[in-house]
N, CA, C and O atoms as a printed pandas DataFrame, in Angstrom:
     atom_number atom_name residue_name chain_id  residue_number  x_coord  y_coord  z_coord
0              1         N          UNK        A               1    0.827   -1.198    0.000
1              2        CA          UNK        A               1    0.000    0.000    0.000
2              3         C          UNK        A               1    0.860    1.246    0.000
3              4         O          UNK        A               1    1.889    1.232    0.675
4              5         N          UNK        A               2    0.517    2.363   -0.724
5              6        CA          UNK        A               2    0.927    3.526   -0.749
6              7         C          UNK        A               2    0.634    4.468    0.589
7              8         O          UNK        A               2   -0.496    4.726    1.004
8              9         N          UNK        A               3    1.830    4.912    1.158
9             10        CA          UNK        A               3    1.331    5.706    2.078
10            11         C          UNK        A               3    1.183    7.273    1.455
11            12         O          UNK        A               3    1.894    7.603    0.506
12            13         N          UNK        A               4    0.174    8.253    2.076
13            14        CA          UNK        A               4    0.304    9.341    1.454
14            15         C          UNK        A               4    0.715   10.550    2.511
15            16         O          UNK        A               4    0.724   10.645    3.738
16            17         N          UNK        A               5    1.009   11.317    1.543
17            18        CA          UNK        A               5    2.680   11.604    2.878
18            19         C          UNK        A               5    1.514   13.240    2.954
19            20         O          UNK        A               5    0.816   13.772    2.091
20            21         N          UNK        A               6    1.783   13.579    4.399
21            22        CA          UNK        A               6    1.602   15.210    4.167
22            23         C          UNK        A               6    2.331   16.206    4.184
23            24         O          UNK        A               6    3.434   16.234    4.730
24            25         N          UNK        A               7    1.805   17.131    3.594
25            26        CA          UNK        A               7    2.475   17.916    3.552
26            27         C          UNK        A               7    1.901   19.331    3.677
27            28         O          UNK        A               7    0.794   19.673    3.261
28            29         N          UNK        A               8    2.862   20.171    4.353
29            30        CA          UNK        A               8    2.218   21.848    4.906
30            31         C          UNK        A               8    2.542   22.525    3.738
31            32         O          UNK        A               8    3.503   22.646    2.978
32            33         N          UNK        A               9    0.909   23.098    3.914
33            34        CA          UNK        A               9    0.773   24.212    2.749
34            35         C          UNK        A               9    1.488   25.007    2.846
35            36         O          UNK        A               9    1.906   25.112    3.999
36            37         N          UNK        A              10    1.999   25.885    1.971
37            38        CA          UNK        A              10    3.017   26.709    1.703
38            39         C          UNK        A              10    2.164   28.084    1.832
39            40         O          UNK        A              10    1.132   28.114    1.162
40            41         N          UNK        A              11    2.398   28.949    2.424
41            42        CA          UNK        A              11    1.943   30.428    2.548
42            43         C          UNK        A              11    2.416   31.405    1.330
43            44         O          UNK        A              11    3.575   31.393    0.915
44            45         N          UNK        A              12    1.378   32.272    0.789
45            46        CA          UNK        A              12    2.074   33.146    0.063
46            47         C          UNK        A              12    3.007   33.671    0.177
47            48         O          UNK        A              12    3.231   33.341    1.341
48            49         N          UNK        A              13    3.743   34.218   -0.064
49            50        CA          UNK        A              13    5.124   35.649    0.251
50            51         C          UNK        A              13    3.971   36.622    0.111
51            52         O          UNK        A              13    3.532   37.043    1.181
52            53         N          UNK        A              14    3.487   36.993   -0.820
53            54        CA          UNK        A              14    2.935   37.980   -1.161
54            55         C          UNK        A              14    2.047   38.568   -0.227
55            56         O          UNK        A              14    2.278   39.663    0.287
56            57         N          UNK        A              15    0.748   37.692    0.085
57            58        CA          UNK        A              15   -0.616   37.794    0.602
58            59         C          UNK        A              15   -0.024   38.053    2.023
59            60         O          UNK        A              15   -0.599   38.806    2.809
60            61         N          UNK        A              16    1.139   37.411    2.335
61            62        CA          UNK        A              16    1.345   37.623    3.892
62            63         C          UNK        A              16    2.341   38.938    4.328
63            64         O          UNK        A              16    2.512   39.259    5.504
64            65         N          UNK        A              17    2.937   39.606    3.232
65            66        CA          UNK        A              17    3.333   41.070    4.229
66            67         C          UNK        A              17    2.859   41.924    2.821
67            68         O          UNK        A              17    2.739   41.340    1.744
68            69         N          UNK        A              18    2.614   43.340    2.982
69            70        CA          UNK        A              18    2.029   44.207    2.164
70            71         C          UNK        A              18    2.854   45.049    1.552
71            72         O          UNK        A              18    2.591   45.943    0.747
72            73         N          UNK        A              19    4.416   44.514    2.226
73            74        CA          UNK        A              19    5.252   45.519    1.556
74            75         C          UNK        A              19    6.200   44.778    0.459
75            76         O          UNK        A              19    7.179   45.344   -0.027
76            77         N          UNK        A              20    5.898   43.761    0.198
77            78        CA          UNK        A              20    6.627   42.977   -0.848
78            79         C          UNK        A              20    5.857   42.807   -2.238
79            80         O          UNK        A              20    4.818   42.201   -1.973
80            81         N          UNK        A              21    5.916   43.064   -3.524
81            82        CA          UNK        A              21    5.614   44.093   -4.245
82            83         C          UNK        A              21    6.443   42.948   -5.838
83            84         O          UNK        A              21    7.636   42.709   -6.024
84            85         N          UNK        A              22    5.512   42.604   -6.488
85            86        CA          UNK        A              22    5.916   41.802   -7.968
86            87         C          UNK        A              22    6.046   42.771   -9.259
87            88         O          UNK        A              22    5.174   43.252   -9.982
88            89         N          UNK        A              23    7.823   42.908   -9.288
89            90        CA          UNK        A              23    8.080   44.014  -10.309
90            91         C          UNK        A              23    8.641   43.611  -11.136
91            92         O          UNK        A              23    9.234   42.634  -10.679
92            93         N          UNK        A              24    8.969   43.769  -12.574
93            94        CA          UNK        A              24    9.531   42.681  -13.090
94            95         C          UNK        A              24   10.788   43.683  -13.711
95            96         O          UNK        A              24   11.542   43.292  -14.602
96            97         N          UNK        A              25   10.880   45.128  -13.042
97            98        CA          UNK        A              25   12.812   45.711  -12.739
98            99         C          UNK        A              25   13.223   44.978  -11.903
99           100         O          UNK        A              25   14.441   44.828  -12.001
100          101         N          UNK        A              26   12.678   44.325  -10.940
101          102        CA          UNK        A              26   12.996   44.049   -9.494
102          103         C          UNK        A              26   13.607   42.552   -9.803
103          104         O          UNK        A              26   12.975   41.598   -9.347
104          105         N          UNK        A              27   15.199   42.223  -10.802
105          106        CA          UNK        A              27   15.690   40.753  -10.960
106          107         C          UNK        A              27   15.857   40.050   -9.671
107          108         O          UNK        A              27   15.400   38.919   -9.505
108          109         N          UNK        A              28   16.491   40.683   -8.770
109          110        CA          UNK        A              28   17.109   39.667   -7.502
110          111         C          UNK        A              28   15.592   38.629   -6.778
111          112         O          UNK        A              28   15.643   37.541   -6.204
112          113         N          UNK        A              29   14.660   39.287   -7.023
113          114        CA          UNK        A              29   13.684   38.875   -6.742
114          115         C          UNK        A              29   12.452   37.793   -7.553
115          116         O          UNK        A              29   11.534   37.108   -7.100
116          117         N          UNK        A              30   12.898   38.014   -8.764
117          118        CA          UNK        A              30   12.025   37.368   -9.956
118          119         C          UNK        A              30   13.324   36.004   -9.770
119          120         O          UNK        A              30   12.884   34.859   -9.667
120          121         N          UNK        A              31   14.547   36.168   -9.744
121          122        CA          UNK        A              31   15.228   34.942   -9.831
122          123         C          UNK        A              31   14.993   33.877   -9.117
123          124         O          UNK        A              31   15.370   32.761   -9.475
124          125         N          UNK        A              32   14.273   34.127   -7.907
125          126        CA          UNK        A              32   13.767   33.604   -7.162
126          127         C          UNK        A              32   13.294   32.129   -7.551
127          128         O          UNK        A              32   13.688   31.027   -7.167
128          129         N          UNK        A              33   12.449   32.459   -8.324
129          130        CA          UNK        A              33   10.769   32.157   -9.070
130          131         C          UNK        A              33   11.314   31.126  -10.511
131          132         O          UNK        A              33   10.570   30.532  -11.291
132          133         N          UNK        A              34   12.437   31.157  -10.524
133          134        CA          UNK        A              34   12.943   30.584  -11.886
134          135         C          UNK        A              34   14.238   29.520  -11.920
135          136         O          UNK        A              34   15.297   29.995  -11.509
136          137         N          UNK        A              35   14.255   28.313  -12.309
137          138        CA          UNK        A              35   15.473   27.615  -12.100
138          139         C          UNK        A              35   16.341   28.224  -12.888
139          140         O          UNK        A              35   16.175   29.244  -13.559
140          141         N          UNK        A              36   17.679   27.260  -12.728
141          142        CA          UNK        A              36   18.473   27.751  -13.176
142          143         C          UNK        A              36   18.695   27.538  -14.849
143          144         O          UNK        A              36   19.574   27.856  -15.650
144          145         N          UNK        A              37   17.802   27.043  -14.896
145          146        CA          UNK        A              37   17.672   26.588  -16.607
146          147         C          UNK        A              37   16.461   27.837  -17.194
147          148         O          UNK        A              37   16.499   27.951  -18.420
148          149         N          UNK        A              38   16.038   28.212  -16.907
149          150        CA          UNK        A              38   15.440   29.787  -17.258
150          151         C          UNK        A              38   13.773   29.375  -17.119
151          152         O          UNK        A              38   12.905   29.997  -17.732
152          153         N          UNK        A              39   13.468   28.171  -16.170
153          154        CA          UNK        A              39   12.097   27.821  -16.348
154          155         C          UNK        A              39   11.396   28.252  -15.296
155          156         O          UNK        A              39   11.964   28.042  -14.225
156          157         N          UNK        A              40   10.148   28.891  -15.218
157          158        CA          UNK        A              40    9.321   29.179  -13.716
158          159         C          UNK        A              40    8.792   28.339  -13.137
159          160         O          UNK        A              40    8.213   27.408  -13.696
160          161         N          UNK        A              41    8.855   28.449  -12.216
161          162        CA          UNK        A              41    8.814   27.548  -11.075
162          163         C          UNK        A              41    7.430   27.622  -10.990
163          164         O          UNK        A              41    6.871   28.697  -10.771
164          165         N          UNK        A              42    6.612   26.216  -11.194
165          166        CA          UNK        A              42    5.201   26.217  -10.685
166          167         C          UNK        A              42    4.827   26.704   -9.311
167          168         O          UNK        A              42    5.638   27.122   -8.484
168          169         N          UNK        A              43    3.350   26.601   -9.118
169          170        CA          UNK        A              43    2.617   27.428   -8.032
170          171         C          UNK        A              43    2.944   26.605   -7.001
171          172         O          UNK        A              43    3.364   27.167   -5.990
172          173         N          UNK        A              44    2.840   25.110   -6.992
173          174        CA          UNK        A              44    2.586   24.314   -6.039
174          175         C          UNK        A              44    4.075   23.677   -5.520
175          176         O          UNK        A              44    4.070   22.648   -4.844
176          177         N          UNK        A              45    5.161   24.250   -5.825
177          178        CA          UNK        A              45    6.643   24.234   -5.632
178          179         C          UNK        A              45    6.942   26.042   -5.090
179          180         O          UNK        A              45    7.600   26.237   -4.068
180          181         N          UNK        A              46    6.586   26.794   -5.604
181          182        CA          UNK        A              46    7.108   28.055   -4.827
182          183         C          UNK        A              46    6.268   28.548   -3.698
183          184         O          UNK        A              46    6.638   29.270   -2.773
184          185         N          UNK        A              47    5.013   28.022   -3.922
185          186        CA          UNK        A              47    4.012   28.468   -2.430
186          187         C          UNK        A              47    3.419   29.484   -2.709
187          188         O          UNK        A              47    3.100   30.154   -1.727
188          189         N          UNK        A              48    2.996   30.071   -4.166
189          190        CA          UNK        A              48    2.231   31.334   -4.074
190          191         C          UNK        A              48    0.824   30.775   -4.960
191          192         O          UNK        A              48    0.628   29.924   -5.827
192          193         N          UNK        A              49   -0.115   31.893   -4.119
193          194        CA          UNK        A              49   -1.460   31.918   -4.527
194          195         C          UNK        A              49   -1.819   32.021   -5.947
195          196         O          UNK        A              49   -0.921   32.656   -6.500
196          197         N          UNK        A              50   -2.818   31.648   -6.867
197          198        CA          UNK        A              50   -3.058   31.509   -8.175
198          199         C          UNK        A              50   -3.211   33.405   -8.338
199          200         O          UNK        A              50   -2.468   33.889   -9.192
200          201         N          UNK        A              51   -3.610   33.840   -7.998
201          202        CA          UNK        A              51   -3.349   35.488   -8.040
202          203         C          UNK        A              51   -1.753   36.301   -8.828
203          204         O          UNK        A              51   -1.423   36.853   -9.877
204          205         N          UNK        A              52   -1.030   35.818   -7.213
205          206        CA          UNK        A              52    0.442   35.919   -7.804
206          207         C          UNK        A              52    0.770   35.396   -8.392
207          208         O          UNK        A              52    1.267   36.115   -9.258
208          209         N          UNK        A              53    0.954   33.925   -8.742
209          210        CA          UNK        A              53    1.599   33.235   -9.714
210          211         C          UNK        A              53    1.234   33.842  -10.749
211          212         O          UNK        A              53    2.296   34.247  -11.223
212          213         N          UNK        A              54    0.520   34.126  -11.324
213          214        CA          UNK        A              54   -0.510   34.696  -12.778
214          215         C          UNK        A              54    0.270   36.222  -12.501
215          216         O          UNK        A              54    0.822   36.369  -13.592
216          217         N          UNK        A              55    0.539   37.111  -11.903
217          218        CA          UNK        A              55    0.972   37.944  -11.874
218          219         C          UNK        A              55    2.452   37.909  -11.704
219          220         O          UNK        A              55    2.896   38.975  -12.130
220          221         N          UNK        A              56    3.298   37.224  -11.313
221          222        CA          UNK        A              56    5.089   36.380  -11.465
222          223         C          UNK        A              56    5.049   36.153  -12.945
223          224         O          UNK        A              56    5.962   36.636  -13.616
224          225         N          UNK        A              57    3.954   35.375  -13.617
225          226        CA          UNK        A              57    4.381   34.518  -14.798
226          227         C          UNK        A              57    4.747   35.801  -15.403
227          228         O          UNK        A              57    5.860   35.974  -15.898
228          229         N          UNK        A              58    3.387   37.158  -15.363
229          230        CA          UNK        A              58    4.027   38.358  -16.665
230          231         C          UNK        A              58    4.678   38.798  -16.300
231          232         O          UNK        A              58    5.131   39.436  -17.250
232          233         N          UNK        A              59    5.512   39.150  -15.059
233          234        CA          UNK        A              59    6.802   40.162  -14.702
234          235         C          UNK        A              59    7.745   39.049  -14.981
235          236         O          UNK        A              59    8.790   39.555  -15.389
236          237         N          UNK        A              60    7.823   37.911  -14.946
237          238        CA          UNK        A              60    9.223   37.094  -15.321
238          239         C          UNK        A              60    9.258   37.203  -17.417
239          240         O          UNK        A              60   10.172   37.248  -18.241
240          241         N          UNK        A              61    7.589   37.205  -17.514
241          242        CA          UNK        A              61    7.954   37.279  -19.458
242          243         C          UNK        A              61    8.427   38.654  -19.813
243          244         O          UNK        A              61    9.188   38.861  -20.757
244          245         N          UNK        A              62    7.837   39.814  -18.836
245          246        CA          UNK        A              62    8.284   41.062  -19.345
246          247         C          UNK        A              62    9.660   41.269  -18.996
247          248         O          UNK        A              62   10.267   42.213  -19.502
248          249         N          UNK        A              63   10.181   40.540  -18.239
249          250        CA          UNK        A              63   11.667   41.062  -18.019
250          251         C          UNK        A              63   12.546   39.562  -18.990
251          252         O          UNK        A              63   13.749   39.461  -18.751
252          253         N          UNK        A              64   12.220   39.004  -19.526
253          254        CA          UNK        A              64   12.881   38.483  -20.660
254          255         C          UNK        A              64   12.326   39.349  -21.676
255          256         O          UNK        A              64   13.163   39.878  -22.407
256          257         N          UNK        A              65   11.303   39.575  -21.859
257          258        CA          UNK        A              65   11.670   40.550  -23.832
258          259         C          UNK        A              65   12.648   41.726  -23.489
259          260         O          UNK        A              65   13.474   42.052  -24.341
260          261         N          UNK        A              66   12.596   42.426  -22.204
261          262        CA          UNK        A              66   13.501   43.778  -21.945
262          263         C          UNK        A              66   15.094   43.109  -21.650
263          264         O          UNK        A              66   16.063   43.820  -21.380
264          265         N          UNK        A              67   15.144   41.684  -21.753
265          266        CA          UNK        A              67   16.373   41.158  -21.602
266          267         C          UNK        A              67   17.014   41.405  -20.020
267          268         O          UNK        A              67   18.227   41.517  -19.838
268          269         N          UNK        A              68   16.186   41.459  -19.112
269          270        CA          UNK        A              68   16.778   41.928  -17.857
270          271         C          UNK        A              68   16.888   39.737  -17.195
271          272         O          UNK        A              68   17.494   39.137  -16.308
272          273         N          UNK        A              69   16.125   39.437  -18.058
273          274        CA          UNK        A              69   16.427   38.143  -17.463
274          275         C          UNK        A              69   16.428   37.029  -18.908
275          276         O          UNK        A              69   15.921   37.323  -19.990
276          277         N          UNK        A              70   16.991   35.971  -18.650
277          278        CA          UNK        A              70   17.634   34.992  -19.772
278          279         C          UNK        A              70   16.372   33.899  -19.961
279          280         O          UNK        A              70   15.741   33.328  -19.072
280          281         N          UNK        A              71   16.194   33.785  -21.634
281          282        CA          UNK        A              71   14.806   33.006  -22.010
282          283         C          UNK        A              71   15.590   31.412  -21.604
283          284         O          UNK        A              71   14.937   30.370  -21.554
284          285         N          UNK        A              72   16.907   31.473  -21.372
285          286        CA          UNK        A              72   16.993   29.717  -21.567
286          287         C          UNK        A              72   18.852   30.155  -20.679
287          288         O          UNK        A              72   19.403   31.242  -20.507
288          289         N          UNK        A              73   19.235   28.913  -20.369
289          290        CA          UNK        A              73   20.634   29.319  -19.600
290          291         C          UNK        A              73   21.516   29.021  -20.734
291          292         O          UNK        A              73   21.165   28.456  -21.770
292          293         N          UNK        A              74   22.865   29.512  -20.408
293          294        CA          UNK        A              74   24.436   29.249  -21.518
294          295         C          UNK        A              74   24.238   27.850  -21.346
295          296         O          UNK        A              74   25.310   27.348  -21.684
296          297         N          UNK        A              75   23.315   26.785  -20.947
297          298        CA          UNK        A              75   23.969   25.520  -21.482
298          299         C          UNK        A              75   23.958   25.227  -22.819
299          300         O          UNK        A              75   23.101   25.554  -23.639
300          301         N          UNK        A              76   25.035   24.542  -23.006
301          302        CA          UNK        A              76   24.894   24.212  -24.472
302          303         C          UNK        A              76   25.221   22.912  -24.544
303          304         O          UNK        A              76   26.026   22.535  -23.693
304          305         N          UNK        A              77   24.742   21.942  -25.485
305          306        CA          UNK        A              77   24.789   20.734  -25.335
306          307         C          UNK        A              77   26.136   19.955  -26.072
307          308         O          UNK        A              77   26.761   19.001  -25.609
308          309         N          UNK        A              78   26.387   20.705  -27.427
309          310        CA          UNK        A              78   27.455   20.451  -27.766
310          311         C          UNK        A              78   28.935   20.663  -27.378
311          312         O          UNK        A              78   29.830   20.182  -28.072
């Protein structure tokens, strides 16, 4: 039999202090949110509400077209 494991919900960042603020000038903070392979980090791995996440996804796309953050990492395979 499968046991099913629990696990504690993850609290927003956002919803829980009023002074932390999704900007997408703001890199040190969007890096957060993104592996190191240039992919965003789902909702149910970073702990934020369907609100923010939906609001992360466009400040992480708007700061790749302004190039402030990388669509994919220097790996290269060859």
């Amino acid at each position: 039999m499968k046991k099913k494991g629990f696990h504690k919900k993850r609290a927003c960042k956002f919803c829980g202090s009023s002074s932390m603020k999704i900007n997408y000038k703001d890199q040190k903070s969007l890096k957060y949110f993104i592996t190191e392979r240039g992919k965003i980090i789902p909702r149910r791995i970073s702990g934020n509400c369907a609100k923010h996440q939906r609001e992360m996804n466009t400040a992480i796309k708007r700061a790749r077209i302004l190039a402030l953050l990388p669509f994919a990492s220097s790996f290269s395979r060859f």
